[in-house]
C-alpha positions as CSV (number, residue, x, y, z in Angstrom):
1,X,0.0,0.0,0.0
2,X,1.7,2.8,-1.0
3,X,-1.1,5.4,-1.2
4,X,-0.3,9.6,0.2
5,X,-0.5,10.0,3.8
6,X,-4.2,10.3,4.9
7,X,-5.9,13.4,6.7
8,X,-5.6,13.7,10.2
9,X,-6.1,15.3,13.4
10,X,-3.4,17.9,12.0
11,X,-2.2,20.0,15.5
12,X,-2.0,17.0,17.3
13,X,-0.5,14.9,14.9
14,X,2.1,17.4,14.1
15,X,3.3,18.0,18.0
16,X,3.5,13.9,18.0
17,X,5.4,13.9,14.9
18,X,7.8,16.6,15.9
19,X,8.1,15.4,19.0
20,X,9.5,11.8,18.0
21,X,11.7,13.5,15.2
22,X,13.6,14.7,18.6
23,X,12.9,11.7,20.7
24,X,14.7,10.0,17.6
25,X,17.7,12.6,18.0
26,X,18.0,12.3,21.6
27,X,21.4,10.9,22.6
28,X,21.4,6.8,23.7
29,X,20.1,6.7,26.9
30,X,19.6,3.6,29.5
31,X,16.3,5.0,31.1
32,X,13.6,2.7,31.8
33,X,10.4,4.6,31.5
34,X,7.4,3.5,34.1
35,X,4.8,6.0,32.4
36,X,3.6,9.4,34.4
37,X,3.2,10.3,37.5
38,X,-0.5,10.6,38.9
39,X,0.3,14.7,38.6
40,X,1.2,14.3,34.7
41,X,-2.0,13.9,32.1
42,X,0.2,12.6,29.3
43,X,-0.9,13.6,25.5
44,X,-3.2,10.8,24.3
45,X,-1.5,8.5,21.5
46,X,-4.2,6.9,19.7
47,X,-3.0,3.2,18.7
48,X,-4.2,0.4,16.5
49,X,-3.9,-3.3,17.2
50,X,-3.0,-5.0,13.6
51,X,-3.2,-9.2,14.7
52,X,-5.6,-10.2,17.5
53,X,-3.7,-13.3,18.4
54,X,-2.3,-14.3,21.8
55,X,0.8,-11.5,21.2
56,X,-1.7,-9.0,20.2
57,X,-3.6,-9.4,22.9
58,X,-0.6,-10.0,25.4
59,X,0.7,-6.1,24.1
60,X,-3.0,-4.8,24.1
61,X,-3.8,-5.9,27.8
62,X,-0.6,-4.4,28.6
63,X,-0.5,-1.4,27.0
64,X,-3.8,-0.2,28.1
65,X,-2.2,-0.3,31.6
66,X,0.1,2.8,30.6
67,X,-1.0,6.2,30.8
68,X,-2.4,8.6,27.6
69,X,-3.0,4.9,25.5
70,X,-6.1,5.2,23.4
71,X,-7.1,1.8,21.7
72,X,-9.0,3.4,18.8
73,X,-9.1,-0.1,16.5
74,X,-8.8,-3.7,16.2
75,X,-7.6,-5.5,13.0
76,X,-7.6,-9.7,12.2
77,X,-8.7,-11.9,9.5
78,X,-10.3,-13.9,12.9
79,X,-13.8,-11.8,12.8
80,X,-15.7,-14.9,15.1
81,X,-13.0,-15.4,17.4
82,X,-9.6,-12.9,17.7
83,X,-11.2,-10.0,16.8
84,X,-14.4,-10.4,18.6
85,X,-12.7,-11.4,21.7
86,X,-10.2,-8.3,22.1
87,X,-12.6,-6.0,20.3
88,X,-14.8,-6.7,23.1
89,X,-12.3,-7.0,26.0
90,X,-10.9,-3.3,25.3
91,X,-14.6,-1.6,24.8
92,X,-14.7,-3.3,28.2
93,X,-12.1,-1.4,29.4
94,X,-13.0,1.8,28.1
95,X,-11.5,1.6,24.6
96,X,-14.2,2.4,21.6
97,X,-12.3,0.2,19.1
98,X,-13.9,-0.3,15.4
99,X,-13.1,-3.7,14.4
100,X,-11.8,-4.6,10.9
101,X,-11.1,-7.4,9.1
102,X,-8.8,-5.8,6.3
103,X,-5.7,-4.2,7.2
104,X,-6.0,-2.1,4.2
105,X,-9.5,-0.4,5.3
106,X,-8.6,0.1,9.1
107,X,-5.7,2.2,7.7
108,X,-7.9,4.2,5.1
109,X,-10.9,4.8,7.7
110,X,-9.2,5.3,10.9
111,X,-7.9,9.0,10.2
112,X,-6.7,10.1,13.8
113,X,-4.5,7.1,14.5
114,X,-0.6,7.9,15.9
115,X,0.8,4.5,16.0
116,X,-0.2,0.8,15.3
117,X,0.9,-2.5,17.2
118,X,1.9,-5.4,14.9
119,X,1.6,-8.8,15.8
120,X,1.0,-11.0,12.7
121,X,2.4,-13.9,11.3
122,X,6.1,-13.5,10.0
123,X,5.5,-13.3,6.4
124,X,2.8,-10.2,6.8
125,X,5.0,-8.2,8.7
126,X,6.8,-6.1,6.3
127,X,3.2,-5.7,4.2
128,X,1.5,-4.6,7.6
129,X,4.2,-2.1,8.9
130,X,5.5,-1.0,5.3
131,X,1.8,0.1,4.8
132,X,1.7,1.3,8.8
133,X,4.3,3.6,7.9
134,X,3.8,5.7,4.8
135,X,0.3,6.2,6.2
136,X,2.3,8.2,8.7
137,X,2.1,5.9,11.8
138,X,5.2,4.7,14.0
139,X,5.0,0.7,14.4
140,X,5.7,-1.7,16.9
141,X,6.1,-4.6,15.5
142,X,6.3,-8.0,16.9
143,X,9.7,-10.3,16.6
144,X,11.2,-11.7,14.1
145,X,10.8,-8.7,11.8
146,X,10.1,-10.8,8.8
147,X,10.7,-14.5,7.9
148,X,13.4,-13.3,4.8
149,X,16.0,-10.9,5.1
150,X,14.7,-9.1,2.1
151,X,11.7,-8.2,3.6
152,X,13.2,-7.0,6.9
153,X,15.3,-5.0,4.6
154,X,12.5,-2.8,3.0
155,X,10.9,-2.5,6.5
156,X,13.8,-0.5,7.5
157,X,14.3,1.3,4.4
158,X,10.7,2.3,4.5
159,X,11.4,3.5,8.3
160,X,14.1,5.5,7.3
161,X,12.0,6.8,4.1
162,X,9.1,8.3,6.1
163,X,10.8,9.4,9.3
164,X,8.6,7.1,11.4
165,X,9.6,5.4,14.5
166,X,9.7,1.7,14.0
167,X,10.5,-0.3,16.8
168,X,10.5,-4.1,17.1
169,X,10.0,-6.0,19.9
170,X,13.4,-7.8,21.4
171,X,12.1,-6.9,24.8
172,X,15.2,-7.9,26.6
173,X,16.3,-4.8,25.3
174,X,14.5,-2.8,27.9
175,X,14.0,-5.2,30.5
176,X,15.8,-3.3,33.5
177,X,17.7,-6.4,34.6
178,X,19.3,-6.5,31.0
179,X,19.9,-2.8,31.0
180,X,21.2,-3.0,34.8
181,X,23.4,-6.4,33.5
182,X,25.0,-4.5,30.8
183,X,25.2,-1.6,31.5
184,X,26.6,-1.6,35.5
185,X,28.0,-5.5,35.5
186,X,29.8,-5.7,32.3
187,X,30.5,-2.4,30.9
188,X,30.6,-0.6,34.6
189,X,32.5,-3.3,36.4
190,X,33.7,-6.1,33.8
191,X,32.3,-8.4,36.7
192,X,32.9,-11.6,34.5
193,X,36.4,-10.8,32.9
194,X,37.4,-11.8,29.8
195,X,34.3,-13.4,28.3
196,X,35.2,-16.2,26.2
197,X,32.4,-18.5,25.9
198,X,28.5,-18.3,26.5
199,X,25.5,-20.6,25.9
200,X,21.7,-20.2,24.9
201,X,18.8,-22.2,24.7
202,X,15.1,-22.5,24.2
203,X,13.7,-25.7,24.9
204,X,9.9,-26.9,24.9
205,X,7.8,-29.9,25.9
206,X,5.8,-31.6,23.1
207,X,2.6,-30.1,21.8
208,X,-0.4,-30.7,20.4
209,X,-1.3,-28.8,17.0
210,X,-3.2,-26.1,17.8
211,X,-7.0,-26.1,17.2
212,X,-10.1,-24.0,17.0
213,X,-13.7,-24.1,17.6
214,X,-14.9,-25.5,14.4
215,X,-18.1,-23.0,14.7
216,X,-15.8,-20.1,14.4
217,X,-13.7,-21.6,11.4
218,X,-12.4,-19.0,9.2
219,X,-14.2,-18.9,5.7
220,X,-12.5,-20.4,3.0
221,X,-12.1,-17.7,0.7
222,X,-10.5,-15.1,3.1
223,X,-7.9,-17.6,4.5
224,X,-6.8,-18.5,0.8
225,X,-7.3,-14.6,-0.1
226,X,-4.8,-13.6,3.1
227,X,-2.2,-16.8,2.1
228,X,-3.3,-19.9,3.8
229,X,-4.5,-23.3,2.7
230,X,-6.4,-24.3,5.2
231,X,-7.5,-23.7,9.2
232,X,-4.6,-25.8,10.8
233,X,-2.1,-23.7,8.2
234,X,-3.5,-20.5,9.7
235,X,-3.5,-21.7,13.1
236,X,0.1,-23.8,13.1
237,X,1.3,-20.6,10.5
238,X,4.9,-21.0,12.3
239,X,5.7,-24.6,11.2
240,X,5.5,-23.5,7.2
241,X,8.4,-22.2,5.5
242,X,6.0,-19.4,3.6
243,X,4.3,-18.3,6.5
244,X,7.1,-18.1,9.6
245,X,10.8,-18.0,10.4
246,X,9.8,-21.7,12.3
247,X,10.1,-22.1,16.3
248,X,13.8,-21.2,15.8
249,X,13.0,-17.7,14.9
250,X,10.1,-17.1,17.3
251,X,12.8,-17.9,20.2
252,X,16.8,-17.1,19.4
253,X,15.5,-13.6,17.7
254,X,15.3,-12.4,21.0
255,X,18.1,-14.2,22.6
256,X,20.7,-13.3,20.3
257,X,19.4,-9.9,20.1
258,X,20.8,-10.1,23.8
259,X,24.1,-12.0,22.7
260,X,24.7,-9.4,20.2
261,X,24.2,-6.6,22.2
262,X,25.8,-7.6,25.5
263,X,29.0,-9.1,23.4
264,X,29.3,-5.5,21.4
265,X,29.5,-7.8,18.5
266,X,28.4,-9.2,15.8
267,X,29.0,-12.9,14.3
268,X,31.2,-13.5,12.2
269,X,30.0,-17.1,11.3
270,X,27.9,-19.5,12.4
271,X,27.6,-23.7,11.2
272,X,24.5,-25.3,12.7
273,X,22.8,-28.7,12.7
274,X,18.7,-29.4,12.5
275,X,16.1,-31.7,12.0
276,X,12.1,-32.7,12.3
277,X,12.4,-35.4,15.2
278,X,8.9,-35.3,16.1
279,X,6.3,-32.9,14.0
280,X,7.3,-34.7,10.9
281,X,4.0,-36.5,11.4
282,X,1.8,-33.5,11.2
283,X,3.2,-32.1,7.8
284,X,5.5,-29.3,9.3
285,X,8.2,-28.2,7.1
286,X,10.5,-26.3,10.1
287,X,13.2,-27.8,12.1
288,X,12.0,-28.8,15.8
289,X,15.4,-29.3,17.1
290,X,18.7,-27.2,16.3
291,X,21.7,-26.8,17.5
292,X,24.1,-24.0,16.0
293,X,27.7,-22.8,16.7
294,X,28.6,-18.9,16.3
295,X,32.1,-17.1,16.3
296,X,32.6,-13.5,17.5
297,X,35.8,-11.3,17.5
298,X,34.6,-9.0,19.8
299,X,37.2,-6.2,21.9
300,X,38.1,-8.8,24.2
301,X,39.0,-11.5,22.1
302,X,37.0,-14.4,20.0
303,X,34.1,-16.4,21.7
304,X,32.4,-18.9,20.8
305,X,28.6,-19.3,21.8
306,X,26.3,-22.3,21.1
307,X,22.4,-21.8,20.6
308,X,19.7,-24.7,21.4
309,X,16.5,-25.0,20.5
310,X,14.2,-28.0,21.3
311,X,10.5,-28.7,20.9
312,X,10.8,-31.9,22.5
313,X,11.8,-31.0,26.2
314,X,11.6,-28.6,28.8
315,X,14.5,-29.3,30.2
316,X,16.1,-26.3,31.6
317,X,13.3,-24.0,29.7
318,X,15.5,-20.6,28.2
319,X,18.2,-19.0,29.5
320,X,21.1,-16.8,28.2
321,X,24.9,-17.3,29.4
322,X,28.1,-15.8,29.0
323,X,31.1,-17.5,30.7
324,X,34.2,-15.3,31.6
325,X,37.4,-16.3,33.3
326,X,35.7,-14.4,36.5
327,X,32.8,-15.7,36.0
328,X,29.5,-16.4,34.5
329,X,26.0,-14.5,33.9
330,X,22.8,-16.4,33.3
331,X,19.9,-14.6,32.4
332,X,16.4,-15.0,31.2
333,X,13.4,-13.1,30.9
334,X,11.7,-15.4,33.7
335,X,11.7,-13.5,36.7
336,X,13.5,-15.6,38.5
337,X,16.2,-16.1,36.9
338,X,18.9,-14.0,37.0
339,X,22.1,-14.7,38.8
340,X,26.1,-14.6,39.0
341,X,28.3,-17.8,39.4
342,X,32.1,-16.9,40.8
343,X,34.8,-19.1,39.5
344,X,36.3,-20.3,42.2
345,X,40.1,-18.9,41.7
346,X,38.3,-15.2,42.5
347,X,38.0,-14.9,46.3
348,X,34.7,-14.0,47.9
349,X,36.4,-10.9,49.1
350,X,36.9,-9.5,45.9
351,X,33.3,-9.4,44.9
352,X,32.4,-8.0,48.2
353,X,33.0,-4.3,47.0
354,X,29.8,-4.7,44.5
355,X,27.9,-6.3,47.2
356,X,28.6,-3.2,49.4
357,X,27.8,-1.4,46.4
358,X,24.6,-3.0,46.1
359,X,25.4,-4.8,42.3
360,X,24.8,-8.1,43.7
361,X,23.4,-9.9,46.5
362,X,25.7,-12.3,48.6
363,X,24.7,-15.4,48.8
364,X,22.8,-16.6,51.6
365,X,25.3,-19.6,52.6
366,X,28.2,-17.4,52.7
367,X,26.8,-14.6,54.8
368,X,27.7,-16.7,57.8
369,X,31.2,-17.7,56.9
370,X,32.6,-15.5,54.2
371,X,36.1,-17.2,54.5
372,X,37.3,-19.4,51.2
373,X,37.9,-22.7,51.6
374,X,41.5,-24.1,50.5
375,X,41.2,-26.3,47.7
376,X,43.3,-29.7,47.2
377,X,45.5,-29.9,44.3
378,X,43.3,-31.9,41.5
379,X,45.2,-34.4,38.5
380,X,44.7,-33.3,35.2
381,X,43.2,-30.2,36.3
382,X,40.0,-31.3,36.8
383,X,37.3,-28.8,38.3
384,X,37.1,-29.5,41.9
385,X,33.9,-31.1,43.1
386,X,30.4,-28.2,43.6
387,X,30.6,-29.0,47.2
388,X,34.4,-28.1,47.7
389,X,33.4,-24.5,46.3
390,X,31.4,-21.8,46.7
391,X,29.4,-22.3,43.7
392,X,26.0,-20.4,44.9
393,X,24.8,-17.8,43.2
394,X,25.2,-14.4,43.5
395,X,21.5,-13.1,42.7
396,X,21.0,-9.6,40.7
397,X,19.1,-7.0,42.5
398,X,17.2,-6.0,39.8
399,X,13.3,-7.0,39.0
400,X,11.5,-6.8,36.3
401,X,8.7,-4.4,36.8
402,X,5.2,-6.2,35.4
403,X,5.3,-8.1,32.0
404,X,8.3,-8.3,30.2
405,X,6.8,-6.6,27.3
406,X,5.6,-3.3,29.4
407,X,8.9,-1.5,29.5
408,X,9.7,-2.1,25.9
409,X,6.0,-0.9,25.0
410,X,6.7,2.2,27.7
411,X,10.0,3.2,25.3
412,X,7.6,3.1,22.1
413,X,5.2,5.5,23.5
414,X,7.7,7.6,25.1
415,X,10.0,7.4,22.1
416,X,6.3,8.8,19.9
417,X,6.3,11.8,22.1
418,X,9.6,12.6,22.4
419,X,11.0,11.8,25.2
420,X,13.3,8.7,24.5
421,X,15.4,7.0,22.0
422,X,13.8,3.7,20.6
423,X,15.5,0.8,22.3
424,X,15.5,-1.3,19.6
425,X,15.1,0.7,16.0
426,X,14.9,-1.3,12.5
427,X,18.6,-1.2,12.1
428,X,19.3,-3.2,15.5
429,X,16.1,-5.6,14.8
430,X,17.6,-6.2,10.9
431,X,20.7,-6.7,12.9
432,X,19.3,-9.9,14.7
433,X,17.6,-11.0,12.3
434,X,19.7,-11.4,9.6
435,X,22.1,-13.4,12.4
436,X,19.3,-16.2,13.1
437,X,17.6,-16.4,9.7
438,X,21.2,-17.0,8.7
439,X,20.8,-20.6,10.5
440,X,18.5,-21.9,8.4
441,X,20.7,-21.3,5.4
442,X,23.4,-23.1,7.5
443,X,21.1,-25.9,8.4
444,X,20.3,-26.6,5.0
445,X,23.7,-26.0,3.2
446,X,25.9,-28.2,5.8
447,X,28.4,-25.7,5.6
448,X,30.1,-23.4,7.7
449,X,28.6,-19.4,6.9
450,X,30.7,-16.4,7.1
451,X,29.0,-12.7,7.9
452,X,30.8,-9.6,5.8
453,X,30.0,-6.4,8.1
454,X,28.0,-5.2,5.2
455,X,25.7,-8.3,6.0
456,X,24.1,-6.4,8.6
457,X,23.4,-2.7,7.3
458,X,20.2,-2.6,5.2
């Protein structure tokens, strides 16, 4: 859709657009915003919902929580079901929300929208916020930007065309405890060393195919008009190759996102491994197991950093590490994760200066008996046995505040009015994207893959 801009609420829309033209200008800043005070009546941003699955309603429920959020429509190709349902649930809340079933018409019709929330399948991504844009909105758009690089390409060509904010939804990337991990531990404090080494994984139990009340079945002719063959296509859409980046690229988009960003780097190559062990049966064409290796020259040195994705076992559920010769970080977006392990060469006392400082909390076993114990000489320089060192963790003081998704929202809108720099713009998204959907192409070549620097500039 490439049609003029359409008429709008002119004044308003100009202070918005202004307004994120500096927020966009504004130098990098770590702030995490928590939305106005009680005293502040921020300017109403009037917001769209483009996908009424679970992720569109997870950001809608969430973002109605934040101040000056105006839910004016609803969009999805689900009329009896998705869009009924949240359509409903928002009026509810106080939200008068037109519903519409074509993206196309919500975007002609809808002519004092400031911003639209995008959570479709992979492959209608680019269409939805390429369209989203040069109608003069600023997007969030759900993870992975797209399911091809070429198509996460335009999106940020298109961004950078219009001058509206795109933003796309590695959360991690204003989840305090990330921000707080980066920016104090490792950048602040270099807490783990020299990082050599890290690990990341996904991992899932087995699940059914997902299903739908046959009464509210989609009809025919709209799911083949929007790019589906059938009901279980459109409901399983992330298990075909034309539809979705596969379970690989619904999880490591945003866990490399964090790899990337906490290394300072970007890889350099990558060799990977994949295969159907299960889903076979039900006609799935994506990978439900993969394992990949990736290689980074970062300013410390080279690491190396394996990724793991299973849809056959929880085992473990997601995490992201990074080993160091200090130490080692694991984090996740589950709240309770998050936690130091010292190596056991470092004495306690030498991590007591950021416990004092309040970076980390001491574990609870050594609070009565800080003293190290001496360590006999091991053959072959084996690791000595957990129980012979202080392996407990040293927890993070830093909490996630509400739903992962609500900070990274909170940057969006503040980012629309002016007051912040997007956390994660196009540029970093294409970034991430371009190193997972680079697996595939791995997978499927049994080769080792090389990145050029130009590789990740659209």
């Amino acid at each position: 859709m490439t049609t003029p801009e359409m008429p709008r609420r002119i004044a308003r829309r100009r202070f918005l657009q202004s307004a994120a033209g500096a927020g966009a200008a504004l130098a990098y800043t770590p702030t995490v915003f928590h939305g106005a005070s009680a005293a502040e009546e921020p300017d109403p941003i009037n917001v769209a919902v483009l996908g009424a699955g679970s992720q569109g309603k997870l950001l809608s429920l969430v973002a109605r929580r934040i101040p000056g959020i105006k839910f004016k429509a609803v969009c999805d190709i689900w009329g009896a079901y998705n869009l009924k349902w949240l359509s409903r649930r928002l009026q509810q809340y106080g939200h008068p929300v037109t519903p519409y079933i074509d993206y196309e018409e919500m975007l002609t019709q809808e002519d004092d929208l400031d911003a639209v929330l995008i959570a479709t399948p992979d492959c209608w991504h680019a269409r939805h916020t390429i369209a989203s844009l040069e109608a003069g909105l600023h997007v969030y758009c759900e993870t992975p930007m797209s399911n091809t690089i070429q198509d996460a390409r335009r999106m940020v060509e298109t961004a950078q065309s219009t001058g509206r904010l795109l933003q796309i939804g590695n959360q991690r990337r204003s989840n305090p405890r990330y921000r707080f991990c980066y920016e104090t531990l490792l950048k602040k404090v270099g807490l783990l060393g020299q990082i050599t080494a890290g690990h990341s994984q996904w991992n899932r139990s087995v699940q059914p195919p997902m299903g739908w009340p046959k009464r509210c079945a989609i009809d025919e002719a709209i799911l083949n008009q929007y790019g589906y063959e059938s009901m279980h296509q459109h409901r399983n859409w992330r298990w075909y190759r034309k539809l979705g980046g596969g379970p690989l690229a619904c999880a490591a988009i945003q866990q490399m996102d964090a790899c990337n960003w906490f290394l300072d780097a970007r890889p350099k190559s990558v060799q990977a491994t994949g295969c159907d062990q299960y889903y076979r049966k039900e006609g799935y064409e994506q990978h439900d197991t993969v394992m990949a290796i990736y290689e980074y020259e970062t300013s410390q040195g080279p690491v190396h950093l394996s990724y793991q994705m299973l849809n056959t076992n929880s085992s473990f559920e997601h995490f992201e590490s990074l080993m160091g010769t200090n130490g080692t970080l694991v984090m996740s977006a589950m709240s309770h994760l998050g936690e130091v392990y010292r190596e056991h060469r470092i004495p306690h006392a030498d991590w007591q200066k950021w416990i004092a400082k309040g970076y980390l909390e001491s574990p609870t076993a050594l609070k009565a008996n800080e003293r190290d114990i001496a360590l006999p000489m091991y053959i072959v320089r084996e690791t000595p046995p957990p129980f012979l060192v202080k392996s407990l963790p040293y927890k993070i003081p830093v909490q996630t505040d509400g739903h992962p998704c609500r900070a990274h929202l909170e940057n969006f809108f503040h980012a629309v009015r002016g007051n912040a720099q997007l956390n994660c713009p196009a540029e970093i998204g294409y970034e991430t994207a371009v190193t997972v959907l680079k697996i595939n192409e791995a997978i499927e070549t049994g080769r080792k893959l090389s990145f050029r620097p130009e590789d990740f500039v659209a």
